[in-house]
C-alpha positions in Angstrom: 67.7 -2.4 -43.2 64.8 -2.2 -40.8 64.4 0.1 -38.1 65.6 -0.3 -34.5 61.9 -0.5 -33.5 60.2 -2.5 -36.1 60.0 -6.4 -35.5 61.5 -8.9 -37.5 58.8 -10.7 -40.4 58.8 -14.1 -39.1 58.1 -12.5 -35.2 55.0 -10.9 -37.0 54.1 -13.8 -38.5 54.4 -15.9 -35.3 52.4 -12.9 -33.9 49.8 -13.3 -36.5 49.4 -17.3 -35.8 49.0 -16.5 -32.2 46.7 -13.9 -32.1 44.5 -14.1 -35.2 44.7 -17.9 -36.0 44.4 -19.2 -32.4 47.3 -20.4 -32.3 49.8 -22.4 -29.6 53.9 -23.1 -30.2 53.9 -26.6 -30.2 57.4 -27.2 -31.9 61.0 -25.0 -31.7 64.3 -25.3 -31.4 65.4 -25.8 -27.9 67.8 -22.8 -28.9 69.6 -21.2 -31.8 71.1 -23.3 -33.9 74.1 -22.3 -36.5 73.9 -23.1 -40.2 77.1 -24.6 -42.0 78.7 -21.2 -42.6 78.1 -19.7 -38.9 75.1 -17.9 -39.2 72.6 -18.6 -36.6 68.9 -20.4 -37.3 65.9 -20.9 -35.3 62.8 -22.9 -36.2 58.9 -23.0 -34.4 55.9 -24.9 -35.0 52.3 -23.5 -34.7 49.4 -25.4 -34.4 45.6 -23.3 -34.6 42.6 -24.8 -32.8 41.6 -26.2 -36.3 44.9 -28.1 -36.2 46.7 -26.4 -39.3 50.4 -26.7 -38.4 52.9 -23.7 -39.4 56.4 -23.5 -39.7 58.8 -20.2 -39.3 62.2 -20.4 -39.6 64.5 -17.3 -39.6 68.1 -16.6 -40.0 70.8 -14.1 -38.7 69.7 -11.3 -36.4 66.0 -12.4 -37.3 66.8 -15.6 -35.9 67.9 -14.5 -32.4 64.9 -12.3 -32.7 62.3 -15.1 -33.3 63.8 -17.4 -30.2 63.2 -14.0 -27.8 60.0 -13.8 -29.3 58.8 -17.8 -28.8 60.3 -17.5 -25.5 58.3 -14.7 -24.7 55.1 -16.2 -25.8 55.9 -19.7 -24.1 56.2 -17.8 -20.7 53.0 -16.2 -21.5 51.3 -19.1 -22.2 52.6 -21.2 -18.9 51.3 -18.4 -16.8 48.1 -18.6 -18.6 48.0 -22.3 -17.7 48.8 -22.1 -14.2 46.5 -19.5 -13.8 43.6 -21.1 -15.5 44.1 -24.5 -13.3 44.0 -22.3 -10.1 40.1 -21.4 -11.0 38.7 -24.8 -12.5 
């Protein structure tokens, strides 16, 4: 049982990708998906600037976890974006 505060392994290892590796999400599922016997599944795809591609997949409560987490990141990384093309 983790902690209330501590994240979920796959959101640190989609952390990790992000951060350390130079990573960008460039795969998921467009939402959480449910596995034969109910319990719910998400999947995401990072790609690093050397083009390594990672996959994380997570189940139950880490699953729900890990699509609040990528959506997080993919708002992030639009407003990056649209900032960026405002001062080129």
């Amino acid at each position: 049982m983790r902690l209330s505060h501590s994240p979920c392994y796959p959101c640190v290892q989609l952390d990790f990708l992000i951060d350390i590796k130079d990573g960008s999400i460039t795969q998921h599922s467009g939402g959480l998906g449910y596995l034969n016997y109910g319990i719910e599944y998400y999947f995401v795809e990072v790609t690093s600037k050397s083009g390594i591609q990672y996959g994380i997949c997570a189940q139950g409560t880490d699953a729900n976890e890990l699509y609040q987490r990528t959506l997080a990141i993919l708002s992030t990384q639009r407003l990056v974006d649209i900032v960026s093309r405002m001062y080129d």
